[in-house]
N, C-alpha and C positions, 0 to 999 in steps of 0.2 A: 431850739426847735423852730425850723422857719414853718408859719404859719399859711395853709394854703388859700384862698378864696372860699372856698367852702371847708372853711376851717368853724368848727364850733365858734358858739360866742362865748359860753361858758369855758374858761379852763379845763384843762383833764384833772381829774380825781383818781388821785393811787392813793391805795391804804402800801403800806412798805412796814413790813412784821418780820419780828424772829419769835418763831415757834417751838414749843419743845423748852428743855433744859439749857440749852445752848447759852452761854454766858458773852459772846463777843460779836459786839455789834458793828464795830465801828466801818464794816464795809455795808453794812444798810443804812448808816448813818449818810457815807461818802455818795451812796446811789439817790438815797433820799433829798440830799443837799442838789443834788447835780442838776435831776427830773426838776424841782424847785426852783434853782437859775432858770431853768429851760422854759418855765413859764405855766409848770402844771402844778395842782394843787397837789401837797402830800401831807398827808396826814402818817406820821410814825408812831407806831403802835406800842414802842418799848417790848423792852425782853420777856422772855418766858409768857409769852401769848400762846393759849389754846387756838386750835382751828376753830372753834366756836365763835371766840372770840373775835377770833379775824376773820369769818364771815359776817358777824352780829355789826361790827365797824366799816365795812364795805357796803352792807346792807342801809346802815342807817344814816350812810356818806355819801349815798348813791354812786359808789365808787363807779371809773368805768376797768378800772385793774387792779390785780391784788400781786404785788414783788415780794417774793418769800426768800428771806434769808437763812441756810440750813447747812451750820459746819457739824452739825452731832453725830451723824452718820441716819439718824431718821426720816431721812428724806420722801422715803417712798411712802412712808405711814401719815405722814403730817401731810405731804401733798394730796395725797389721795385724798386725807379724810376733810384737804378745804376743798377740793372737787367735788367729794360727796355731798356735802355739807351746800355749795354751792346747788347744785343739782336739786336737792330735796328743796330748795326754796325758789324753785323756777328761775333763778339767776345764769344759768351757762352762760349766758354774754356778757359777763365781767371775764376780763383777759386774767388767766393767772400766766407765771413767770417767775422767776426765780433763779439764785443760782449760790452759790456753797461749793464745798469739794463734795463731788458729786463725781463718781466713778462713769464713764463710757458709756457701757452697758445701762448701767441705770437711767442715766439722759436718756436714750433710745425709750427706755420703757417709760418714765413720766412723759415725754413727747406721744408716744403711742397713749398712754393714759388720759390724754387732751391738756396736760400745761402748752403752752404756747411755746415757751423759749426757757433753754436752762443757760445760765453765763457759767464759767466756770472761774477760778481765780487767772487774771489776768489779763481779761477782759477789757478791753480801753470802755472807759464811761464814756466818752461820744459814740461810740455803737450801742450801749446800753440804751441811753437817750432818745439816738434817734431809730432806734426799733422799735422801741416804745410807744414814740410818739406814731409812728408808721400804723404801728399795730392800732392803737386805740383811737385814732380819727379815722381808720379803714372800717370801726364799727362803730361809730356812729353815725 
């Protein structure tokens, strides 16, 4: 992430979670590692995270993003309810994002739901990065 002049002093804070039942991480592991190099804080929340949980760790991380990793097919439920969740605790300007197999149609409707950005598999991790980074020095 090239850093701008009015680039924070602090590092970015990502909380990066897999929510739900879902057993396979290693592509939130690969995004985790990447934002990491790239010079942002990331705290990896390990498997089988409630949305509670991964606003309770964005909240007390002063995260400025939450990356949701979601192959179960529960997508719509688990985003929504860290939307919710974020929402209830006057947070909306933590970035959420995310991505998993995640059908078309549903992207469209988590984007209308207010996630930021869904990746979908295949995605090159240097556009992950630096969307990310785009995204979260553009709110602060």
């Amino acid at each position: 992430m090239q850093q701008s002049p009015d680039t924070p002093v602090r590092p970015l804070r990502l909380i990066i979670a897999k929510p739900g039942l879902d057993g396979h991480d290693r592509g939130a592991k690969v995004v985790a590692r990447a934002l990491r190099d790239a010079g942002a804080e990331v705290i990896y929340t390990g498997l089988h995270q409630t949305p509670a949980q991964i606003v309770a760790a964005a909240l007390a991380e002063d995260a400025d993003g939450i990356g949701l990793s979601v192959l179960s097919g529960a997508h719509l439920t688990l985003f929504g309810e860290v939307l919710h969740l974020l929402e209830e605790a006057d947070a909306r300007d933590v970035l959420v994002f995310g991505g998993g197999i995640i059908p078309a149609d549903d992207v469209q409707e988590l984007t209308d739901r207010g996630v930021a950005a869904v990746f979908t598999p295949g995605t090159p991790i240097r556009r992950i990065v630096e969307w990310v980074a785009d995204q979260t020095w553009a709110r602060q």
